[in-house]
Structure formats: structure tokens, C-alpha cells
C-alpha positions in Angstrom: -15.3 4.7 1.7 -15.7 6.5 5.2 -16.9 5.1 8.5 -18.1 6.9 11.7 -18.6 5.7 15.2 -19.3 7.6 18.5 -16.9 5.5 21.5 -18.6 6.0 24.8 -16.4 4.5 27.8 -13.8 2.4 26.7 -15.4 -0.2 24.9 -19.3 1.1 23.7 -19.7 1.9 20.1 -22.7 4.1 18.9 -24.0 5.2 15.9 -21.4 3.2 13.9 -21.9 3.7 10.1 -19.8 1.1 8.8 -17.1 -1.3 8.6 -13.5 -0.7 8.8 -13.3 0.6 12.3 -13.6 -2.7 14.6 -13.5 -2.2 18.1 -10.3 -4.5 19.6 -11.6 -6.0 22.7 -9.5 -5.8 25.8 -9.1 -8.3 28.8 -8.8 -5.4 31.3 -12.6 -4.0 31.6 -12.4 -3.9 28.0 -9.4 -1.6 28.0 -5.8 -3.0 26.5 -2.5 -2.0 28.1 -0.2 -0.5 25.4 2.8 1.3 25.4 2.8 5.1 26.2 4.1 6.6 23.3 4.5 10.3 24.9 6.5 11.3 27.7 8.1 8.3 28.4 11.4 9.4 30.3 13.3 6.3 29.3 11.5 3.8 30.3 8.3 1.7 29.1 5.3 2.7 30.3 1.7 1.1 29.7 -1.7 2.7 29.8 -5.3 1.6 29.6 -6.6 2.6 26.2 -9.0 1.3 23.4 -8.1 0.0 20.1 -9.5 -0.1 16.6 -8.7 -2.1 13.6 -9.1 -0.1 10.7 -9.0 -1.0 7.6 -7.4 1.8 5.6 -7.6 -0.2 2.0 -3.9 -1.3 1.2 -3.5 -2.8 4.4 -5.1 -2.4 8.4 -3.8 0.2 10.7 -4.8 0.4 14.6 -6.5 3.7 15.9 -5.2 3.5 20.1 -6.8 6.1 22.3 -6.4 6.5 25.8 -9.6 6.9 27.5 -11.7 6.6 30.7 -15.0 5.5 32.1 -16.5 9.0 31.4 -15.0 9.6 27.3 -17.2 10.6 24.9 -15.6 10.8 21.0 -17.2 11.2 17.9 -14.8 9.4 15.3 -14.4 9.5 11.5 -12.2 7.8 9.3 -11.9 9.2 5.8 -11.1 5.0 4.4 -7.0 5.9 3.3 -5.9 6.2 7.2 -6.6 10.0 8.8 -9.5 10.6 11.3 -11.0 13.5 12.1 -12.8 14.2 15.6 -15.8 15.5 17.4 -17.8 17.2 17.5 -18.2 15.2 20.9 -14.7 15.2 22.3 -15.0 14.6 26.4 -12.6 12.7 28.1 -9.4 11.6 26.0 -6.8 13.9 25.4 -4.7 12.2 22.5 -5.2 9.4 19.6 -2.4 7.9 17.7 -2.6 5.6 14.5 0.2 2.1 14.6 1.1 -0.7 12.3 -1.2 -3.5 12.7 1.3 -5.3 13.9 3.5 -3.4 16.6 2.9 -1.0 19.8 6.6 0.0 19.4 6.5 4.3 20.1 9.2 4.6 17.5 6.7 3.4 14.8 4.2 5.8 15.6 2.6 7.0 12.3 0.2 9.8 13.4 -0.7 11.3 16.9 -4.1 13.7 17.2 -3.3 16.2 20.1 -6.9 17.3 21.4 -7.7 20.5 22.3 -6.7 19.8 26.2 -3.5 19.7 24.9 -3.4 21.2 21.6 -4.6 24.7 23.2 -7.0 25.3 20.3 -8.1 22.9 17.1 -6.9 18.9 16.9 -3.6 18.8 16.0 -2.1 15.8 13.9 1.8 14.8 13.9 3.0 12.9 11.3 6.6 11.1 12.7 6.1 8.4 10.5 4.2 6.9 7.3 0.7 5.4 6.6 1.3 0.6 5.1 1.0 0.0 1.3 -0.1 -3.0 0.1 2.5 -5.4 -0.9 2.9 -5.8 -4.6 4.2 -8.0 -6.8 5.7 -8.5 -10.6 4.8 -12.0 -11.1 5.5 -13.2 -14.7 6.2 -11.3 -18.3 4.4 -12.4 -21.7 5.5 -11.2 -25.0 2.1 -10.6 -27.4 2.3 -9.9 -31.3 2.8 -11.6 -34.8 4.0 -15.7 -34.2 5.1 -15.2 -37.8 6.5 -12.8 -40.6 8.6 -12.2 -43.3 11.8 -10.9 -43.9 11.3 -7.4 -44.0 8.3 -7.2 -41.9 7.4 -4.7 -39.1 6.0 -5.9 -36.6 4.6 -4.5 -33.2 5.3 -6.8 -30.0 3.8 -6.0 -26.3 4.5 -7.1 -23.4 2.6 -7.5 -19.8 3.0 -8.7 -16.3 0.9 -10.5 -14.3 1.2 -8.8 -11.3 0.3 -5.4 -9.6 3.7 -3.6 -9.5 4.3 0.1 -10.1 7.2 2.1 -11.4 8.6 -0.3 -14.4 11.0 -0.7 -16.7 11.4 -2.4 -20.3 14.0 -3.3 -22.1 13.6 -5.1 -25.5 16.0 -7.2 -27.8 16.1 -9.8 -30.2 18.6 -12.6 -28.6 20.5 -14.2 -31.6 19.6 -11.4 -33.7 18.1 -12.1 -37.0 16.0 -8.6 -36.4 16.4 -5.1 -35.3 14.7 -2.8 -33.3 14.1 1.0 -34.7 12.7 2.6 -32.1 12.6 2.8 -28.7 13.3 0.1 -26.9 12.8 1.1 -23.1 8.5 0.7 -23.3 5.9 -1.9 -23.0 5.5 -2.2 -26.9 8.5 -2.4 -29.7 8.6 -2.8 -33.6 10.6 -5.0 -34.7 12.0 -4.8 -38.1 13.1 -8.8 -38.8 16.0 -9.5 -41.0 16.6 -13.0 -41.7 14.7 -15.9 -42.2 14.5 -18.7 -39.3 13.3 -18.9 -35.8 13.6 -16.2 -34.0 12.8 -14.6 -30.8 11.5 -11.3 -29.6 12.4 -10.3 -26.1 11.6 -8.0 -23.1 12.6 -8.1 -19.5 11.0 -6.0 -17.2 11.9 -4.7 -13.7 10.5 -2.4 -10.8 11.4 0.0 -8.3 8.1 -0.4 -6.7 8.9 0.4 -2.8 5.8 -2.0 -1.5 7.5 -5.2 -4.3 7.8 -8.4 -2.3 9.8 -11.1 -4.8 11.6 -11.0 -7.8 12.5 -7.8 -9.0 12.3 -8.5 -12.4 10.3 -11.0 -15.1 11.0 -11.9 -18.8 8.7 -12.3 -21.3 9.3 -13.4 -24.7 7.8 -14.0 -28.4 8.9 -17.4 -30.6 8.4 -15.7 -34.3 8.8 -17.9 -37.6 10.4 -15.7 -40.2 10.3 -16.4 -43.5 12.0 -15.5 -47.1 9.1 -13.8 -48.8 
């Protein structure tokens, strides 16, 4: 989804068309100090500026723009984290986009130059890179065939419970009694079972997912009766 605002001063919001932008009141005439993330010469500087909340759908970002009594700024935010300004721009001369939770200049994620600065058009930096959402594996079940007889194919599948990307499978029968034809590195595997008894059908799976909080990897796996047909 998109949102729009016009900010008027440093704390009135106009023609506001939605949600994820939330104005972040300030104790200072609703203002907030932050850091000054551009020309700092060495030392830490704070300026008066207003701050937005925005929700940016894997996780919130803040929108910090310096501005005075007299600012005027249409505001748009496309819903993943970039804006895009005017055509009212009067007063501020810079935006920049932060983690929700630091003010620190080195994790500046995107600063919008103006065109008081920027010579012509809004210009966007991009030093650093927008949250994901934390993800998880969670747990691995094995689904298919509880029972079968020797000889039997048989097609297994496995799942996880959580929301993780980029994964990996790898399928085997612990104490044998069946083999595996085909491939063995994706969600589903036949298994060809060989002997009679209890067996088990196995998969463990693991991520590279950059955003995985937890336990890399998860193993499911199948308790199948086989019997001498």
C-alpha cells in the first residue's frame, strides 16, 4: 500500500491518506533533537527535526527531516521504504530514512538531498540497506505412506513450519532397510524400501536465510511399517 501526507511546520499533518506514516511527537515544540548525520566534523551534533514511523511491511523504519516553522512538504511513501517528494517542497533541505531503533549517522539507510542542495531534481543516497523481517525455520514433518511393502515406491515430503527462505534438503533412510533413487537434495523423495520391519524415512533441512533468527536447521521424519508382501 502507499500513504501520503502534506507536513506543515514541524508537527501538522494534512491531507494524510493513510496509515503507516505516524507522525513521532517531540518534547521540544513538537520537534525532536537527533543526531546530524551530514557535516558533522567529528563531533556529535543535534538538530531540531520531525520524525515519522513508517511502517515499510517487514518491519518500521523512521523518516527524520529537519525542518522549520515555515516547511511545507508533500510526502509519499510507496509501502516497501522509498518516498518521493513535492510537489510542495518549502523549507527543508534534506530527509533521511533510519532503523527504528537507532539515530546512529553510520546506520543511515537513505538520505533525499532537495533541490537546495541537490542543484536540480531530489537526489536519494543509498549508504546503507532498507530491515527485513525476521524469519524463522521452526519445525520439519515428514508426510507420505505410514506403511508398504517390500519393493514399494513410495513418495515422502517434507515441510517446515516456519517462514524461512533459501533451504536446503537432505533425505536418508537411518538404519537403512530402503534406498533412495533419485534425488535426494529437494522437499520430496521416493523411496524404494527393501526390507521388511520398522523403518524410517528422513529429511533434515537447513537455511541460509540472512533475516533467520534460531535454529538453523529442523528434522523431520516418517515411521513406515514395511512388510514382506
Amino acid at each position: 500500500m502507499a500513504d501520503t501526507l502534506t507536513l506543515k511546520g514541524v508537527d501538522v499533518v494534512t491531507n494524510h491518506t493513510g496509515t503507516e506514516m505516524q507522525l513521532k511527537r517531540g518534547k521540544k515544540a513538537g520537534s525532536t533533537a537527533f543526531p546530524k548525520w551530514w557535516d558533522r566534523r567529528g563531533q556529535v551534533q543535534y538538530v531540531d527535526c520531525t520524525i515519522f514511523r513508517v511502517d515499510i511491511g517487514t518491519a518500521f523504519v523512521r523518516l527524520v527531516i529537519p525542518c522549520g516553522r515555515a516547511a511545507t512538504l508533500d510526502i509519499r511513501h510507496d509501502g516497501a521504504g522509498n518516498f518521493t517528494f513535492g510537489p510542495a517542497m518549502t523549507g527543508p533541505e534534506r530527509a533521511a530514512v533510519f532503523p527504528d531503533d537507532s539515530s546512529a549517522p553510520a546506520q543511515l539507510i537513505h538520505e533525499y538531498q532537495f533541490p537546495k542542495i541537490s542543484g536540480g531534481a531530489v537526489l536519494k543516497r543509498t549508504p546503507g540497506t532498507l530491515p527485513t523481517a525476521n524469519t524463522s525455520l521452526g519445525t520439519a514433518s515428514v508426510a507420505g505412506p505410514a506403511t508398504a511393502d517390500v519393493g514399494d515406491d513410495k513418495v515422502y515430503n517434507v515441510t517446515i513450519t516456519g517462514d524461512a527462505s533459501n533451504l536446503a534438503y537432505a533425505w536418508t533412510i537411518p538404519g537403512g532397510g530402503g534406498v533412495i533413487p533419485g534425488a535426494t537434495n529437494t522437499a520430496s523423495a521416493t523411496v524404494t524400501w527393501a526390507a521388511a520391519g520398522s523403518r524410517t524415512a528422513q529429511c533434515v533441512v537447513t537455511s541460509t536465510d540472512p533475516a533467520l533468527t534460531g535454529p538453523t536447521s529442523a528434522t523431520g521424519t516418517k515411521s513406515v511399517t514395511v512388510s514382506t508382501p
